[in-house]
N, C-alpha and C positions, 0 to 999 in steps of 0.2 A: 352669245348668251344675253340674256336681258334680267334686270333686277325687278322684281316686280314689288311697292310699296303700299300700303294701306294704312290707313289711318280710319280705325273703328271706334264705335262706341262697346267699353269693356263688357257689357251683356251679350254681346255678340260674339265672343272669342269660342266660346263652348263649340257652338255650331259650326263657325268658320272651321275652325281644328278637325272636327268632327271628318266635316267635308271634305277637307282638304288630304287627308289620310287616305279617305274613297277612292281620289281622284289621284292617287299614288303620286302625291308630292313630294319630291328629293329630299325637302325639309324647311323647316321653317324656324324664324327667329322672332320673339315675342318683345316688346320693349314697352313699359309703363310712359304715357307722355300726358302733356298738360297741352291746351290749344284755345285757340275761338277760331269760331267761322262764321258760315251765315246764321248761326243762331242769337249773334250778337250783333247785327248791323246797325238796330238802332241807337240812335245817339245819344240815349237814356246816359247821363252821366254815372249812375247805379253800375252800368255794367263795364264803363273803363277800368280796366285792370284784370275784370272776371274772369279765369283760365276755368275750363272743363275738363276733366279727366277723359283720358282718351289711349286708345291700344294702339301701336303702331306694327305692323307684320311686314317682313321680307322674305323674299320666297326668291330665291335666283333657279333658273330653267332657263333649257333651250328654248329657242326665238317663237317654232313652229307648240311651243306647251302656253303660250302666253294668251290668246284666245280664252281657251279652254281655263284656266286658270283665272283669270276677269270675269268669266262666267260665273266660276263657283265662290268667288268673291260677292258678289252680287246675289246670287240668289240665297248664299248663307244669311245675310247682313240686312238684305232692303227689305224696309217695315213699311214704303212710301211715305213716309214722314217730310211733313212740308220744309224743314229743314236741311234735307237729307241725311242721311244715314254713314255718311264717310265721303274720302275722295281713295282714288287709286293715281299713283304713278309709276309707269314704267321708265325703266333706264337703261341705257346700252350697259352692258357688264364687260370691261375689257378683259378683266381675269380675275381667277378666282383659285388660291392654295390654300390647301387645308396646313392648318402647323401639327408638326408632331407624324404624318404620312410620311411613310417613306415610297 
C-alpha cells in the first residue's frame, strides 16, 4: 500500500474532493497547515518568518491506484502558476487499522 500526500493551496480542495470521489477514492483526510516554498525564495527580509495557509490531503490506496490518483491530483489543482500550485509525496504504507473494527 502506498500513502499518497498533497500539500494544496485551500481554493483548490473543492475540486480536488470533488474529483477525487469520481475517481472512487477509499477516503480521504483534510488537515489545515501553514508552509513556504518556492514562493518565498527571495531574500526580501519582509518575507523571513512569512507562513501561507495551505491544505494538506492523504489518501492511502493500493500501489497499482497511485498513478491514477497523481493524475487527478494534478489535474484538479494545476493553474500553471509560475510558483506551482502544490507538491505530492508518496510513501510506502506498512499498515494500516481502523480503531473501533472488529
Amino acid at each position: 500500500m502506498k500513502l499518497v500526500s498533497a500539500v494544496i493551496k485551500p481554493k483548490s480542495l473543492p475540486r480536488l474532493q470533488s474529483m477525487l470521489r469520481k475517481a472512487d477514492v477509499p477516503g480521504l483526510t483534510v488537515v489545515k497547515a501553514q508552509g513556504f516554498g518556492t514562493e518565498h525564495r527571495s531574500a526580501d527580509i519582509n518575507n523571513v518568518g512569512l507562513l501561507t495557509e495551505r491544505i494538506k490531503i492523504e489518501v492511502a490506496l493500493e500501489d497499482d491506484k497511485v498513478d491514477e490518483v497523481i493524475k487527478v491530483i494534478c489535474d484538479a489543482v494545476g493553474t500553471n502558476s509560475p510558483h506551482g500550485d502544490g507538491v505530492i509525496f508518496v510513501w510506502d504504507l506498512v499498515s494500516a487499522t481502523r480503531i473501533g473494527s472488529e
